[in-house]
C-alpha positions in Angstrom: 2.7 -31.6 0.1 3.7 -30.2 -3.3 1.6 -27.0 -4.5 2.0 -27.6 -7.8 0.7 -31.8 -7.4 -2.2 -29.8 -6.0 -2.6 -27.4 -8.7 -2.5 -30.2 -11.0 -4.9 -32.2 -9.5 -7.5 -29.9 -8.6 -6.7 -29.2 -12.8 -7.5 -32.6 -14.0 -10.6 -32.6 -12.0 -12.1 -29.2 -13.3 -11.2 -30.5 -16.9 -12.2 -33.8 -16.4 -9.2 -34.8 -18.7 -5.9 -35.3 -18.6 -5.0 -34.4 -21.6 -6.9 -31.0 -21.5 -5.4 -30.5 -17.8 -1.8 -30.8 -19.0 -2.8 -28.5 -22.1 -4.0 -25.9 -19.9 -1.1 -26.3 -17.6 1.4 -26.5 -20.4 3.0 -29.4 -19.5 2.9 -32.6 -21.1 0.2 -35.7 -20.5 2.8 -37.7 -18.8 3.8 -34.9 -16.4 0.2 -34.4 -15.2 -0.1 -38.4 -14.7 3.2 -38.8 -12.9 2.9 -35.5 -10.3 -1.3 -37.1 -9.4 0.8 -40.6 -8.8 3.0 -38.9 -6.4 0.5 -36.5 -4.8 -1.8 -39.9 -4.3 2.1 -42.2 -2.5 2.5 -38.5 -0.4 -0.8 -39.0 1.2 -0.9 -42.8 1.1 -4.7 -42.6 -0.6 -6.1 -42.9 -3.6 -8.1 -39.7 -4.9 -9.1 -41.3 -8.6 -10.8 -44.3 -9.3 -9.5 -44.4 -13.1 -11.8 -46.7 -15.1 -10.4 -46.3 -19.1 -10.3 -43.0 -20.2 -12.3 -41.5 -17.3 -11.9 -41.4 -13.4 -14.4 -40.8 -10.6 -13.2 -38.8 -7.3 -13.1 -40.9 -4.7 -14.2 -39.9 -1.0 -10.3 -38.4 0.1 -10.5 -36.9 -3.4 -13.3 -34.7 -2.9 -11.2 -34.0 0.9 -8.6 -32.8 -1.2 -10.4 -31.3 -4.0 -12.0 -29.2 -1.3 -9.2 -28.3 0.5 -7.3 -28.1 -2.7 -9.0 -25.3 -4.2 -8.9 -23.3 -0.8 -5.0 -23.8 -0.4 -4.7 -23.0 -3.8 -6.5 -19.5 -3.0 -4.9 -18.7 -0.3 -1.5 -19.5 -2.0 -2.8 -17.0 -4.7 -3.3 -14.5 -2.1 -0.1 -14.7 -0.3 1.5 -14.4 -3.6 -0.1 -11.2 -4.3 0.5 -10.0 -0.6 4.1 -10.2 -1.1 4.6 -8.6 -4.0 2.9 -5.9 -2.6 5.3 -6.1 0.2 8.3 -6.0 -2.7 6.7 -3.1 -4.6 5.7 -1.3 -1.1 2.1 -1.4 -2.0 1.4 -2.2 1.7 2.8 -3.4 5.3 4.3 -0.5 7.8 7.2 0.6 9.3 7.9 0.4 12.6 10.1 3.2 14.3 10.7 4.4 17.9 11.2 7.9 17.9 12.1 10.2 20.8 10.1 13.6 21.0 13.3 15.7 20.3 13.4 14.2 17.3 10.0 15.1 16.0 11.6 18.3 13.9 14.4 16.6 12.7 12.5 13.4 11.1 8.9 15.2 10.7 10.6 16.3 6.8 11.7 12.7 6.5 8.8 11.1 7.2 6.0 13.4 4.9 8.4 12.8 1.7 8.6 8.9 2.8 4.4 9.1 3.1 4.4 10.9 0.0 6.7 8.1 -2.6 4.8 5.2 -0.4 1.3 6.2 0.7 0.5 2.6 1.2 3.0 2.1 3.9 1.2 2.6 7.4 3.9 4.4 9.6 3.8 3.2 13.4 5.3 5.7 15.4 6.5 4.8 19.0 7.2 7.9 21.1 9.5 7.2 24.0 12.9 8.2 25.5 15.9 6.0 24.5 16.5 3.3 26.9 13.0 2.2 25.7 14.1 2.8 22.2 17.0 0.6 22.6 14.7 -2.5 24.6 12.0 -2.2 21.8 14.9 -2.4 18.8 16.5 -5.8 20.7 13.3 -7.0 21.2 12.4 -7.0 17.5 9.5 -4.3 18.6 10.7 -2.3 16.8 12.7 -2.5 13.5 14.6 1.1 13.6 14.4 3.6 16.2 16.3 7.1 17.2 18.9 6.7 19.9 21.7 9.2 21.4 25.2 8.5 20.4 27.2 9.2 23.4 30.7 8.6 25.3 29.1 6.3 28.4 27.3 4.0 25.5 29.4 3.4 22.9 29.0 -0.2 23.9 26.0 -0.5 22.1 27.3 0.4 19.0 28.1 -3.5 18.9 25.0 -5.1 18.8 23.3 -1.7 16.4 24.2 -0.7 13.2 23.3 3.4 12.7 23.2 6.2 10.4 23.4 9.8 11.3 20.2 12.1 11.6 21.5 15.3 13.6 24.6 16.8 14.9 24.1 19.8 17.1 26.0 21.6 19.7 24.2 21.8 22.9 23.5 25.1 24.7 22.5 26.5 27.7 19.1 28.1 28.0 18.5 30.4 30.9 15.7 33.1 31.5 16.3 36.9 29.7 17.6 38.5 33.0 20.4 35.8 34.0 23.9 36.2 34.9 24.5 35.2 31.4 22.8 37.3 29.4 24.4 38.7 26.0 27.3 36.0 26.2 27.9 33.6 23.4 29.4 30.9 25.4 29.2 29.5 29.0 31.1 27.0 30.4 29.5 24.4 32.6 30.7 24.6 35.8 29.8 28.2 36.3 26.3 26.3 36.1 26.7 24.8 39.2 24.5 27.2 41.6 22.0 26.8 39.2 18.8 24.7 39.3 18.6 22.5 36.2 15.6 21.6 34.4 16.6 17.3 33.3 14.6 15.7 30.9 11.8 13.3 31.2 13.0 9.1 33.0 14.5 7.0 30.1 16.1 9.6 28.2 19.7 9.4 27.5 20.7 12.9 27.7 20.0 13.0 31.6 23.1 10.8 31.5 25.2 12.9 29.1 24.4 16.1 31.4 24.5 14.4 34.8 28.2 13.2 33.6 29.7 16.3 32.2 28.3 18.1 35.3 30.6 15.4 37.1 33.4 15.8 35.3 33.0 19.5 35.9 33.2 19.1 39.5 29.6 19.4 40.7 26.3 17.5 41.2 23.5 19.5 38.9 20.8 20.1 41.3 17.3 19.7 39.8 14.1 21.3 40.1 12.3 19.6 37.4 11.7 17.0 34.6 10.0 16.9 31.5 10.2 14.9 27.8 8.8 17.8 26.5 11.5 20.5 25.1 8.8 22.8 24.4 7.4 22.6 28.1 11.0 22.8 29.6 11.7 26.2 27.7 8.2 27.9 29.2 9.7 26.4 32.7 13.1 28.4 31.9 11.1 31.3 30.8 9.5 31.2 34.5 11.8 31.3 36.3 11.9 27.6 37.2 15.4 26.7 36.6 18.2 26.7 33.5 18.3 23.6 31.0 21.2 22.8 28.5 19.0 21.9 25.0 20.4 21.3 21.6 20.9 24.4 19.1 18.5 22.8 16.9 15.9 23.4 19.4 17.1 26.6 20.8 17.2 28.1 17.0 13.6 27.6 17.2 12.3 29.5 20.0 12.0 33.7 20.3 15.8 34.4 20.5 14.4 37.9 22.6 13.0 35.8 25.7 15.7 34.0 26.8 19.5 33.6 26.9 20.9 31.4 24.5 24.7 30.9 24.9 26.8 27.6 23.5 28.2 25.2 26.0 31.5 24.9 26.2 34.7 23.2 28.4 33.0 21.1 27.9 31.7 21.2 24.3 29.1 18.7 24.5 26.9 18.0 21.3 23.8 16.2 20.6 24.2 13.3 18.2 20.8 11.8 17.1 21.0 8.1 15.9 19.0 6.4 13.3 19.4 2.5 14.8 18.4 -0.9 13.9 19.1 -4.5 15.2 22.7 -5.5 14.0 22.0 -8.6 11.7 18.3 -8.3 11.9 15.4 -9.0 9.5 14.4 -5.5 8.2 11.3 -5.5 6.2 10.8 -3.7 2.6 9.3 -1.1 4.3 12.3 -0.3 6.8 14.9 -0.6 3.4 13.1 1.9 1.7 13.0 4.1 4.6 16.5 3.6 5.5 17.3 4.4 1.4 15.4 7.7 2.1 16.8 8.9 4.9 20.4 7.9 3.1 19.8 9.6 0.2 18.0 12.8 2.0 21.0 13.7 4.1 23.4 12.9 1.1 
């Protein structure tokens, strides 16, 4: 059914005319006439009893004057909606986000809230396997994921941009073997008990393989998602960890020992990933546009 036959018709009614319908509509008398003709052949009824001049409704034109008026509305209103959507006046944005990336995005995020306060942001917390699910899934529109050498695969099916690039380190209590050196390589790690990160995140992978490929099995003592709760576990006694120096930057440098991994250099690549050839909403292009221009 044609919204505009409808618009016309539920016209002619309210103006009792068609003459002052098509005046109000701007369109010509004969226009009015032929787009009611073709709105009555669509639905196979007649919705005017036209006796000279003047017409009555008939008992499907009332139906349709009824349900005109509330199409007509509702029309209106999506209308409105999405050029609200266009002009980022509402909606949300949906992004997966891994808890090491909290710091990195937190700046991103405020001036985001701050240029579109209408936009509800929907933060999913969660390591990146569930990331990557949740983005194929259409879950999620963008999320953070770890660009490393076992899943470059992925990189086919997700387009990304760059959030954070940072060498990874090893963190060890104050009084280990290590302390006061500025770089460690990994296999004279391989006595040590390692802290690994919490099920579903990536970087268990990229450790667990370079520990390989340095000719040892890292044996582990603990898990955790949270860096913050792995570095008091250090500080204990509990075990070493290797963390990215963004992270390690932050803590007291005088309560541990902070020395940069090498042989080999591993670093910590952050992703900002979405759905290769997927819808992504106004919401998710302005963001995107952000986050472009921010790290320009």
């Amino acid at each position: 059914m044609d919204i505009r036959a409808l618009r016309y018709f539920v016209a002619v009614v309210d103006q009792q005319s068609f003459s002052r319908a098509a005046e109000r509509l701007h369109v010509t008398q004969p226009t009015v006439s032929k787009m009611i003709q073709q709105l009555e052949q669509t639905l196979d009824l007649t919705l005017l009893e036209r006796v000279g001049k003047r017409f009555t409704l008939t008992d499907a034109g009332n139906v349709v004057l009824q349900r005109g008026r509330a199409l007509l509305a509702m029309h209106e209103e999506m209308a409105v909606e999405l050029q609200d959507l266009q002009q980022l006046q509402r909606g949300d944005l949906r992004i997966g986000v891994t808890q090491q990336a909290h710091g990195s995005l937190a700046p991103l995020l405020a001036a985001y809230h701050k240029r579109y306060p209408q936009i509800e942001l929907k933060l999913f917390e969660g390591g990146s396997h569930g990331i990557e699910e949740d983005l194929r899934s259409g879950v999620l529109e963008m999320g953070t994921l770890l660009d490393h050498a076992a899943k470059q695969a992925i990189w086919q099916e997700f387009d990304s941009f760059p959030l954070v690039r940072s060498p990874m380190c090893l963190l060890a209590p104050k009084d280990s073997a290590w302390h006061g050196r500025k770089r460690v390589k990994l296999r004279e790690l391989a006595d040590s008990a390692f802290i690994f990160y919490g099920e579903g995140f990536a970087l268990n992978e990229v450790i667990a393989d370079a520990c390989l490929r340095a000719g040892f099995t890292p044996r582990i003592s603990s898990r955790s998602g949270q860096w913050d709760f792995v570095a008091s576990l250090v500080r204990l006694g509990v075990g070493i960890t290797l963390l990215p120096k963004v992270f390690c930057d932050t803590l007291e440098q005088d309560r541990f020992t902070i020395a940069r991994l090498e042989e080999p250099a591993l670093d910590w690549n952050l992703m900002l990933a979405w759905r290769r050839g997927g819808h992504l909403s106004f919401a998710a292009r302005a963001w995107l546009d952000l986050v472009r221009t921010k790290s320009a």
